[in-house]
C-alpha positions in Angstrom: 0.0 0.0 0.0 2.7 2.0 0.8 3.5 2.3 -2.8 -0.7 2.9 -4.0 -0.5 6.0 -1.5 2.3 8.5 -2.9 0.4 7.7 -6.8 -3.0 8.9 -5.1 -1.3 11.7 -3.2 0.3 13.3 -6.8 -2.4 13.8 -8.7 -4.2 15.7 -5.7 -1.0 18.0 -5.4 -0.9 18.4 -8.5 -3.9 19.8 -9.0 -3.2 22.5 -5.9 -0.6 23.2 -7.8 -1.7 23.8 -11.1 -4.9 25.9 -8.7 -1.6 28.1 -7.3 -0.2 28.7 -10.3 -3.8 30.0 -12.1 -4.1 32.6 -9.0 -7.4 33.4 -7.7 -10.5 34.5 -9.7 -11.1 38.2 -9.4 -13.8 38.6 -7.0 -11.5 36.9 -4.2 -9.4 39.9 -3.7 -12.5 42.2 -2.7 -13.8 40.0 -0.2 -10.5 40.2 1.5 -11.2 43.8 2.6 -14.7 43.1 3.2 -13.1 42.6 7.3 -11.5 45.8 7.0 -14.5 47.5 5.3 -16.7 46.5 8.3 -14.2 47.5 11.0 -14.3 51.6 9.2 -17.8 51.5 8.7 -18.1 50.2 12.2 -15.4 52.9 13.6 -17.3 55.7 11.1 -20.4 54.9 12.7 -19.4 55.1 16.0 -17.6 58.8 15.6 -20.3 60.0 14.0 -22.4 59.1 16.9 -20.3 60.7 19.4 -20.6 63.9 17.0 -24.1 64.2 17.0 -24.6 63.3 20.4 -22.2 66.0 21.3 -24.4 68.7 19.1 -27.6 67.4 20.7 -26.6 68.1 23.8 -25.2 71.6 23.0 -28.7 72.1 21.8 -30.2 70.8 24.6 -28.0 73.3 26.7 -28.4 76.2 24.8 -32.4 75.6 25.2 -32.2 74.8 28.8 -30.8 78.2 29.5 -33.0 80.0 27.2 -36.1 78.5 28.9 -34.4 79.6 32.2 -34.1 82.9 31.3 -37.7 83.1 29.8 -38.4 81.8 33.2 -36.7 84.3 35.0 -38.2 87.3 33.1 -41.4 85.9 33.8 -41.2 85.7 37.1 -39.4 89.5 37.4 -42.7 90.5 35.3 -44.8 88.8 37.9 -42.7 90.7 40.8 -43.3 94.3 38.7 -47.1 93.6 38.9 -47.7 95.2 42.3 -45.1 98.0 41.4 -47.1 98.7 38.3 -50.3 99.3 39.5 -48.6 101.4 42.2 -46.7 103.4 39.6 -50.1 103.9 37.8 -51.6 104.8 41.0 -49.4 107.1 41.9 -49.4 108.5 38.2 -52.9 109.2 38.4 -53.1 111.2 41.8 -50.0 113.5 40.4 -51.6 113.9 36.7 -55.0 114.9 38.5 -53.2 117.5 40.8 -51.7 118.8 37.8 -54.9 119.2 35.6 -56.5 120.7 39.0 -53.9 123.1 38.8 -54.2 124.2 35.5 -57.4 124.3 35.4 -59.2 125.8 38.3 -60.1 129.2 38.8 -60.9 128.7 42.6 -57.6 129.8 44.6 -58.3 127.3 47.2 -58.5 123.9 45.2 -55.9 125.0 43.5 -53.7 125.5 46.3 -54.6 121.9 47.6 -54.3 120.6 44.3 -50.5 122.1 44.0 -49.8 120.8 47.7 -51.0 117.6 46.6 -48.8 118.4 43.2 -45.3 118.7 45.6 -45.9 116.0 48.6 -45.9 113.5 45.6 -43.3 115.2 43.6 -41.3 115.0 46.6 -42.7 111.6 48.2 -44.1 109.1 46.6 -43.1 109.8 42.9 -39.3 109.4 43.5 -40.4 105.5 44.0 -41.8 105.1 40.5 -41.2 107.6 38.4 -38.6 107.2 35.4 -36.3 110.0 34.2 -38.7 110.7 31.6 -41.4 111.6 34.5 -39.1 113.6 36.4 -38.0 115.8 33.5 -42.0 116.7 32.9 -42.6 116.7 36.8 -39.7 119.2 37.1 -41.0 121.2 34.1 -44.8 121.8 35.6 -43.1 122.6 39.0 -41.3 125.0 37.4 -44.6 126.7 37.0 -45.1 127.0 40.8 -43.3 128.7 43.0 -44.3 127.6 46.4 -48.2 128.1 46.3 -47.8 130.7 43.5 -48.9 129.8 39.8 -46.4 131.3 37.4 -47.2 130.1 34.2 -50.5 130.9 32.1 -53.4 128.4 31.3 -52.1 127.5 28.1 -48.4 126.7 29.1 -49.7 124.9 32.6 -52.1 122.7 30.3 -49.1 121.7 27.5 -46.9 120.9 30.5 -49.5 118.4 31.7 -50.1 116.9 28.8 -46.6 116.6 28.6 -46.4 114.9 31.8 -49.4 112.9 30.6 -47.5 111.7 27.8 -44.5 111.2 29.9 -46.1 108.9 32.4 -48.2 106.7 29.7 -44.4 106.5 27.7 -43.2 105.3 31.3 -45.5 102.8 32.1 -45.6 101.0 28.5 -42.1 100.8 28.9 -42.1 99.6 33.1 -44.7 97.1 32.1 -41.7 95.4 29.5 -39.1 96.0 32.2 -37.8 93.6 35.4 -37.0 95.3 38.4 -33.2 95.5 37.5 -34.3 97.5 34.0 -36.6 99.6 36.0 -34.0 100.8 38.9 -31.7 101.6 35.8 -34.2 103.9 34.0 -35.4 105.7 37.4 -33.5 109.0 38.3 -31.0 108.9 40.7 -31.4 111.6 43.5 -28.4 112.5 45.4 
């Protein structure tokens, strides 16, 4: 037997051989990188991942802190609520001294009227008013020297509407404001 196996064992090398010595078919040489294909895709996958998982939560950062500064506008609004309708309050009691003022021919209620006029000017006022107020407070003050009236009819009424204006400009712009935007726009007495 010894000699029936090296006879059966030649033909089969031979035939490896003559496989070697063709090469491989075409399509064998792709499928070799088909491993390292997988392993990029795999890798590119993966990086892109961590990319848009770091955008996301960049996003989801930026829009935290936006909704927590809504928030916190929202709740400074809430806070000016009170100090708005004391504001209008107090705008009201100094624009009806004024038009008492101006337009009064009875000595008397205008006197009270123009007391009324400086115990908010110098009270109550300086917690509300905005520079805007002041400047049109100080001009139809201007107009009264103690319980004197200086100015005319004419001039006392376009310096109350003026004021008028003045406060309706003032609380537009308070009812927009927090408290840290209103103390900036208020005059500073010193």
């Amino acid at each position: 037997m010894a000699a029936d196996e090296p006879n059966s064992e030649q033909p089969l090398r031979s035939a490896q051989l003559e496989e070697l010595r063709k090469g491989k078919p075409w399509y064998q040489i792709p499928i070799q990188f088909v491993p390292i294909a997988t392993a990029l895709i795999a890798i590119a996958g993966f990086w892109w991942g961590l990319v848009r998982y770091q955008v996301d939560e960049q996003k989801a950062r930026e829009g935290q802190k936006e909704l927590s500064k809504r928030e916190q506008v929202s709740r400074e609004r809430e806070f000016m609520k009170p100090w708005l309708e004391n504001q209008r309050d107090i705008y009201r009691k100094a624009l009806s001294a004024v038009g008492t003022v101006a337009n009064t021919e009875d000595s008397e209620t205008r006197r009270k009227a123009a007391e009324v006029f400086w115990s908010l000017y110098h009270g109550e006022m300086i917690l509300v008013e905005t520079t805007s107020v002041t400047d049109a407070m100080v001009a139809f003050g201007n107009c009264l020297e103690g319980s004197k009236i200086i100015c005319k009819k004419p001039v006392l009424n376009t310096r109350s509407h003026a004021l008028g204006s003045a406060m309706h400009d003032s609380m537009a712009a308070t009812a927009k404001m927090t408290f840290e935007e209103f103390a900036a726009a208020q005059f500073k007495y010193k």
